[in-house]
C-alpha positions as CSV (number, residue, x, y, z in Angstrom):
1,X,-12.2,-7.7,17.9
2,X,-12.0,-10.9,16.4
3,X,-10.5,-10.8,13.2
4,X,-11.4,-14.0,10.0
5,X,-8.1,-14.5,7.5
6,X,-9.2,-16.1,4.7
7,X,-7.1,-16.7,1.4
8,X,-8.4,-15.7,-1.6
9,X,-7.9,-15.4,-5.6
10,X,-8.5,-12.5,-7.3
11,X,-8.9,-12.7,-11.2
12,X,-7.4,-10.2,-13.2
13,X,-6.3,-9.4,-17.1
14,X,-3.5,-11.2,-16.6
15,X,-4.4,-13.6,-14.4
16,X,-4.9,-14.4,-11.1
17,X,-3.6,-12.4,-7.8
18,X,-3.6,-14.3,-4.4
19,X,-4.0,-12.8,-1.3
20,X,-5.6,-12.8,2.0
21,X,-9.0,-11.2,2.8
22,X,-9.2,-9.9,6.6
23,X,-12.6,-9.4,7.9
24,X,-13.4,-8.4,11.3
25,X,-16.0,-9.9,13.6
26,X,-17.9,-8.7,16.3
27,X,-20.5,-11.1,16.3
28,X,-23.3,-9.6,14.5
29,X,-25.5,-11.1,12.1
30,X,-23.1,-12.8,9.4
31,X,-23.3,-11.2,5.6
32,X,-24.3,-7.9,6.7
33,X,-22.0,-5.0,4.6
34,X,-21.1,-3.2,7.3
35,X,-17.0,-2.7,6.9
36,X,-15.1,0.2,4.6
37,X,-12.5,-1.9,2.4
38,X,-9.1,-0.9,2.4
39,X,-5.9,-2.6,0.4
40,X,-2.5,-3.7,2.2
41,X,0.2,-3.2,-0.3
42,X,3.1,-5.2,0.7
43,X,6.6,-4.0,0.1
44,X,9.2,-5.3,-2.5
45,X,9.8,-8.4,-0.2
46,X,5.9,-9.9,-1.0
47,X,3.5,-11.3,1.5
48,X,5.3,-13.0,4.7
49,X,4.0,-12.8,8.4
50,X,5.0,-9.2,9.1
51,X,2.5,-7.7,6.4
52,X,-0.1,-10.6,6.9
53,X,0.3,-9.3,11.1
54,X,0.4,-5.5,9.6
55,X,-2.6,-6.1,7.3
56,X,-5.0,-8.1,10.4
57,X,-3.7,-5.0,12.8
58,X,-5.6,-3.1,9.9
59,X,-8.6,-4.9,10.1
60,X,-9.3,-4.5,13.7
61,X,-9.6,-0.6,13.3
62,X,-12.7,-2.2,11.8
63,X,-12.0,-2.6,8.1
64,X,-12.3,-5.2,5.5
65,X,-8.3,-5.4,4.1
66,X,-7.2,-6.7,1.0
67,X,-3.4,-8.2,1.1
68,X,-3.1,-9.0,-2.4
69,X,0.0,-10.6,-4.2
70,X,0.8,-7.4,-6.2
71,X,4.1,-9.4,-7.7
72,X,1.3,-12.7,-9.2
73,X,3.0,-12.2,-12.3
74,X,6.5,-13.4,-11.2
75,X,4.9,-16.3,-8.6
76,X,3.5,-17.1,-5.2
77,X,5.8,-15.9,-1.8
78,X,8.0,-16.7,-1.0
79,X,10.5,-14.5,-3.5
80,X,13.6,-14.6,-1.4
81,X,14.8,-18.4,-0.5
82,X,17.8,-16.9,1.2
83,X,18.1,-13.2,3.3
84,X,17.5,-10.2,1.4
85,X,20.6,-7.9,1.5
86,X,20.3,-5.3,-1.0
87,X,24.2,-5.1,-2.1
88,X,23.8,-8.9,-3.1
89,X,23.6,-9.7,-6.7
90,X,21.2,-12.2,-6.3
91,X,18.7,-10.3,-4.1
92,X,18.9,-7.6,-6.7
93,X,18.1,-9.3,-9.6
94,X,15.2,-10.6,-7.8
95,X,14.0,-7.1,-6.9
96,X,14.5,-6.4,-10.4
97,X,12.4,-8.7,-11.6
98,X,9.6,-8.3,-9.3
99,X,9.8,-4.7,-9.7
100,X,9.7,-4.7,-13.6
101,X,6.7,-7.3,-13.2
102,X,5.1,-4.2,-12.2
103,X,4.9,-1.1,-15.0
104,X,2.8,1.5,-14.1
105,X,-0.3,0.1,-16.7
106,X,0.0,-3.2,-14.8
107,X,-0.6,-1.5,-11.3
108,X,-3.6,0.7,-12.9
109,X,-5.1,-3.0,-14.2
110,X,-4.6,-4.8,-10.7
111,X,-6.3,-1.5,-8.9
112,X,-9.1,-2.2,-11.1
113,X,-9.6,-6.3,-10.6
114,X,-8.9,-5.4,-6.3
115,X,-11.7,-2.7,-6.3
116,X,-14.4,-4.9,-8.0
117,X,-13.0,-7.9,-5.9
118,X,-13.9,-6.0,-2.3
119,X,-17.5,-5.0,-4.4
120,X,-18.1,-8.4,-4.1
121,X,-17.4,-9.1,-0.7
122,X,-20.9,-9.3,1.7
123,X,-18.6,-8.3,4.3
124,X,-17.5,-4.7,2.8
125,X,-19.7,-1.5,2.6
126,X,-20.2,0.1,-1.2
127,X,-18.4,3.3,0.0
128,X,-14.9,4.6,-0.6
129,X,-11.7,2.7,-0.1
130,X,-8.4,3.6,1.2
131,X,-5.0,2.2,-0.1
132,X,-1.9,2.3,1.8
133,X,1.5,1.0,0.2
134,X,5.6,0.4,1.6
135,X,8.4,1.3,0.1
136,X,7.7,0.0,-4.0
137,X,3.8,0.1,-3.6
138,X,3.7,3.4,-1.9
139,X,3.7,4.7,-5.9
140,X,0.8,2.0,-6.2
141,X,-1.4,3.2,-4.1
142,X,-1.1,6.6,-5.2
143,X,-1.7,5.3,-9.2
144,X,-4.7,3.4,-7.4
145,X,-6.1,6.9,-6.8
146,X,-5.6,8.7,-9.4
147,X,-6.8,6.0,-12.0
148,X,-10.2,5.7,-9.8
149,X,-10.8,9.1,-8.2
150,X,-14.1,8.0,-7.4
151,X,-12.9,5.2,-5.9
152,X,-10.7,6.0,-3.5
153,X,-11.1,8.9,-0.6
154,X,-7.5,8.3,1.1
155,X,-4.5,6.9,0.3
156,X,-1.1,6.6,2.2
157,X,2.7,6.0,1.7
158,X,5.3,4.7,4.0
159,X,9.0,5.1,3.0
160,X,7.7,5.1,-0.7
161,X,10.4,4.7,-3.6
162,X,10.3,7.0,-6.8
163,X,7.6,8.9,-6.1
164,X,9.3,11.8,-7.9
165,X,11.2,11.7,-11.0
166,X,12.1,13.2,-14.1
167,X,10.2,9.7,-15.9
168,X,7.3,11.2,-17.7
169,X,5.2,8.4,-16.0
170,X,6.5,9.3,-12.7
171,X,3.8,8.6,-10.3
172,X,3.9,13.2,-8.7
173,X,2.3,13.5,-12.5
174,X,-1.1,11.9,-11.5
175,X,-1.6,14.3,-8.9
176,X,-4.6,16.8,-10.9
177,X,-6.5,13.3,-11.5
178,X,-6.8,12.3,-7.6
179,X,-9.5,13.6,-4.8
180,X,-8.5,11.1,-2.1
181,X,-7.0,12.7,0.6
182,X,-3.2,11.7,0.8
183,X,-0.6,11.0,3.4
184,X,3.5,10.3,2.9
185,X,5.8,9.2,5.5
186,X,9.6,9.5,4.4
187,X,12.9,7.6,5.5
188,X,15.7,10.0,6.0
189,X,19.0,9.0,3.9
190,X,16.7,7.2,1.3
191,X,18.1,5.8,-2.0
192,X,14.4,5.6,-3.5
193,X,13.8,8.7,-2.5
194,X,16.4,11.3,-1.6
195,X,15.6,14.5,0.2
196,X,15.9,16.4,-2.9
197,X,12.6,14.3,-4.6
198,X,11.0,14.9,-1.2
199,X,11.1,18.5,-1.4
200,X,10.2,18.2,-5.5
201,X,7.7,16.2,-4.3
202,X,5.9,18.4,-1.4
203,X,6.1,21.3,-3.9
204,X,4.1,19.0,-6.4
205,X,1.7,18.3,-3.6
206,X,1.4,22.0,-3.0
207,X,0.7,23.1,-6.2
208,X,-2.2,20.0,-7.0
209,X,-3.8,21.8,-3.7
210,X,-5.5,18.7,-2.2
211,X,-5.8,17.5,0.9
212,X,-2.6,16.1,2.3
213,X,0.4,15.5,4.8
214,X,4.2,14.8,4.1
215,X,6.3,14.0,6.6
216,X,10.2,12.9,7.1
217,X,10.1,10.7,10.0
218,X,13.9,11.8,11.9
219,X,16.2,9.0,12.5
220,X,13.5,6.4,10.5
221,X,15.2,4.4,7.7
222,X,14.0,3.0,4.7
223,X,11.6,-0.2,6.3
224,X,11.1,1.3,9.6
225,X,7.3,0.6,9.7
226,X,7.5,-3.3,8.8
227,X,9.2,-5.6,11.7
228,X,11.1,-7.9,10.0
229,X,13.2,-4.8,8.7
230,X,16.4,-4.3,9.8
231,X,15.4,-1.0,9.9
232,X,12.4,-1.0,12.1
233,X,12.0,1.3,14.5
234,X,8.8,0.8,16.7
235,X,8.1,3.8,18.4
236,X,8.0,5.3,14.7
237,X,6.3,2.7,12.9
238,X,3.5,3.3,15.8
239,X,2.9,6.9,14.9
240,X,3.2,5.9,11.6
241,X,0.0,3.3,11.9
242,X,-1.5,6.1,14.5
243,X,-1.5,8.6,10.7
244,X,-2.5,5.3,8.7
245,X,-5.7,5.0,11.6
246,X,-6.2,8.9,11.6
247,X,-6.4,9.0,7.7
248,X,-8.7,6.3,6.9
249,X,-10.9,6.9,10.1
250,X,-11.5,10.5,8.9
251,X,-12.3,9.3,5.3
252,X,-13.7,5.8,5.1
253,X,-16.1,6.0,8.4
């Protein structure tokens, strides 16, 4: 399936988030809503090939994917002028800074501007959307949920950070608002999230009694799915996108 990239500018309430639309193309009559939208969220590293090549894989399941710049507010990628090693100064104020560019009420207010941007797009059905997020925005996309439960019918993370804390804002506390059905894929020896907030975690998940899957992927690292990572793993990140293609096919199609 061919598949049309096409940068775009999304307006928001604090300003405007670009991206990349990817629409697919089969050759039918041109305008016709036809696609289920679904949003790329890229990890703390911003837009670069991998996620652009992760987000167009996407879109030839037959979707209409979103890749917006989720970090607008600091800039346009790229962040990193220099290799990202996370016991470098330098590369961690970056991440800091990105990642505070980012409070919870700033996600909740992006979700918002993406979902009427993909209204708006001839190209994308009116139905419901999926969200999947890596590493930082695996939190996002489960926020993106439970702010528009209406919305949203799946949602997924991979080797998502801080998805339980002891924060009251912590994102396992928005679990009673969502009806999307959910999917997490964990790292093992995680910083972000360590197997003791995975098992706090699942037992959240049990109790909001929703539609789910959680999963620690064995001998996957934090990054495994994306492949510029020094922690990719292939054979991994392929089952991962095989749960990513059996979630959103069972809900957005």
């Amino acid at each position: 399936m061919n598949i049309i990239e096409t940068e775009v500018a999304i307006r928001t309430a604090d300003g405007t988030a670009d991206g990349f639309l990817y629409t697919p193309s089969d050759g039918q009559t041109a305008g016709a809503a036809r696609w289920p939208a679904a949003m790329h969220l890229v990890d703390i590293g911003g837009i670069r090939d991998s996620h652009r090549g992760m987000a167009k894989r996407l879109a030839s399941e037959g979707y209409v994917v979103l890749l917006p710049n989720v970090f607008y507010r600091v800039g346009k990628a790229p962040f990193f002028a220099w290799p990202m090693k996370m016991d470098d100064e330098k590369t961690m104020r970056r991440v800091g800074e990105l990642r505070d560019s980012l409070p919870p009420e700033a996600m909740v207010a992006d979700g918002k501007a993406y979902v009427d941007f993909l209204a708006k797009q001839q190209s994308a059905s009116n139905g419901a959307i999926g969200a999947v997020g890596y590493c930082f925005t695996g939190a996002m996309a489960l926020r993106f949920a439970a702010s528009q439960p209406d919305k949203f019918a799946a949602a997924a993370s991979f080797h998502g950070g801080r998805l339980y804390t002891d924060d009251p804002t912590s994102p396992h506390t928005l679990l009673p608002r969502v009806k999307a059905r959910l999917y997490f894929g964990h790292a093992i020896e995680d910083r972000s999230m360590p197997k003791e907030a995975i098992e706090k975690f699942e037992l959240a998940l049990a109790k909001w009694g929703g539609k789910y899957e959680s999963e620690t992927y064995a001998g996957a690292h934090h990054g495994w799915t994306v492949p510029d990572s020094r922690s990719y793993n292939q054979p991994h990140a392929e089952r991962a996108f095989e749960k990513l293609t059996e979630l959103f096919g069972a809900t957005l199609k």
